[in-house]
C-alpha positions in Angstrom: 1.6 -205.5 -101.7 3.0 -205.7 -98.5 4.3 -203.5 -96.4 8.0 -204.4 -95.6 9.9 -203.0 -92.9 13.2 -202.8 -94.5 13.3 -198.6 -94.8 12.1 -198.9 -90.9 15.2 -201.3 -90.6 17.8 -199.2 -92.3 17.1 -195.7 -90.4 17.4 -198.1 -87.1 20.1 -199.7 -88.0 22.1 -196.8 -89.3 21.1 -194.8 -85.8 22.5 -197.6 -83.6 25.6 -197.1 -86.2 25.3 -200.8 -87.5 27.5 -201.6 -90.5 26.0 -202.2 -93.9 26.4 -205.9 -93.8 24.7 -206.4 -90.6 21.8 -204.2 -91.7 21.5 -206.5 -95.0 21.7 -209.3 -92.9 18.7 -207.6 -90.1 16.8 -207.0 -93.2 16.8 -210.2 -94.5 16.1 -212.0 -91.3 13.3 -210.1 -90.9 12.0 -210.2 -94.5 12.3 -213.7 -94.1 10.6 -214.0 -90.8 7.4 -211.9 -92.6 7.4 -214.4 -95.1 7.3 -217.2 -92.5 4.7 -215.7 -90.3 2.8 -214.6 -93.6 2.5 -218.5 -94.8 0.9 -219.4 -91.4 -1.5 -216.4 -91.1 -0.2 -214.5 -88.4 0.5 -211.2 -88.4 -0.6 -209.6 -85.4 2.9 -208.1 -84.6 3.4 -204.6 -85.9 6.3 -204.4 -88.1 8.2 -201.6 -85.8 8.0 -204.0 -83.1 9.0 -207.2 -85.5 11.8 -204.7 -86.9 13.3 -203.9 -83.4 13.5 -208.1 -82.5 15.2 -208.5 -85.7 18.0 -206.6 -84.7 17.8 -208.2 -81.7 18.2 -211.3 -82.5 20.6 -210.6 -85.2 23.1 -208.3 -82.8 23.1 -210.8 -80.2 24.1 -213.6 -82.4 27.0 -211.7 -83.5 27.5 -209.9 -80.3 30.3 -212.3 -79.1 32.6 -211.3 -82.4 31.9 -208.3 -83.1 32.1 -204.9 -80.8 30.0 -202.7 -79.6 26.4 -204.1 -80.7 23.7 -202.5 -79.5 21.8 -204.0 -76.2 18.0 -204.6 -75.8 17.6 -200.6 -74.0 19.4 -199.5 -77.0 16.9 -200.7 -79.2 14.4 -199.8 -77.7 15.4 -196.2 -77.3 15.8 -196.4 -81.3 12.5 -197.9 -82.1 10.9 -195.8 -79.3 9.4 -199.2 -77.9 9.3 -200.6 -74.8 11.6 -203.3 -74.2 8.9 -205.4 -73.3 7.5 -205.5 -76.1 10.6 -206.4 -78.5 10.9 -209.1 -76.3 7.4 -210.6 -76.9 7.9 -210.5 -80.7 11.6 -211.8 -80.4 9.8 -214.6 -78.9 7.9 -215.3 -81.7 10.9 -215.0 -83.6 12.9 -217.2 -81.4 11.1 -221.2 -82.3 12.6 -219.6 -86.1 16.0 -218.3 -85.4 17.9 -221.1 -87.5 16.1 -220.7 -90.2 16.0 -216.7 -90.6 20.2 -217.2 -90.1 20.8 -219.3 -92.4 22.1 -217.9 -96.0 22.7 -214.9 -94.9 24.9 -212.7 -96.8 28.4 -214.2 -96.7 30.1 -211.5 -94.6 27.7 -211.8 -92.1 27.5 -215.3 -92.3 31.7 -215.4 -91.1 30.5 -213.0 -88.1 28.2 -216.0 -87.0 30.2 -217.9 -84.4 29.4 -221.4 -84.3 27.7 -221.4 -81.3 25.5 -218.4 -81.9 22.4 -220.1 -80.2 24.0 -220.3 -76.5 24.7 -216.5 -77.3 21.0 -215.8 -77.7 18.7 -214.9 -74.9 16.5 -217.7 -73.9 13.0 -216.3 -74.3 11.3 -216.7 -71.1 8.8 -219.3 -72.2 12.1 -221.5 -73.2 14.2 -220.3 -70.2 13.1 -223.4 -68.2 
């Protein structure tokens, strides 16, 4: 049994005041991004630190259509983390990012501009 980070997810989301169908959509990404790291054999994130990119990545794709999403300091302050280290695992999250937004739930997926990716930041290993 693994230990997923959803109810970690949720009580983040719902402090930074998400709305539900982003927070399906954080959960999913990240569930998805478990799975991923799960079939290679890495796991050395920790899942607070893997929950925080999540929204990360998942705000900032959105952030362009929808108000008021929460910034990387935000996130941090939720997760208690320094911003540093949501960075390093939204890095290893980053090489997956089309594949852990794909199919996601339908009213998330009409958030999603079409050029989501030039919204992201550019990891530093990519930012070349």
């Amino acid at each position: 049994h693994t230990l997923r980070p959803g109810d970690l997810l949720r009580r983040y989301c719902s402090t930074l005041g998400l709305a539900n169908e982003i927070i399906r959509a954080v959960v999913a990404a990240v569930e998805r991004f478990l799975d991923l790291r799960a079939a290679v054999g890495s796991s050395h994130k920790s899942q607070n630190s893997v929950a925080a990119a999540g929204i990360y990545l998942i705000t900032a794709a959105i952030s362009s259509k929808v108000e008021d999403m929460p910034d990387l300091k935000q996130i941090s302050q939720i997760a208690g983390l320094a911003e540093a280290t949501i960075k390093a695992s939204y890095e290893d999250m980053y090489p997956h990012r089309h594949a852990l937004l794909k199919d996601l739930p339908k009213v998330f997926m009409e958030m999603l501009p079409p050029n989501y990716d030039s919204l992201l930041p550019k990891p530093k290993t990519e930012a070349q």
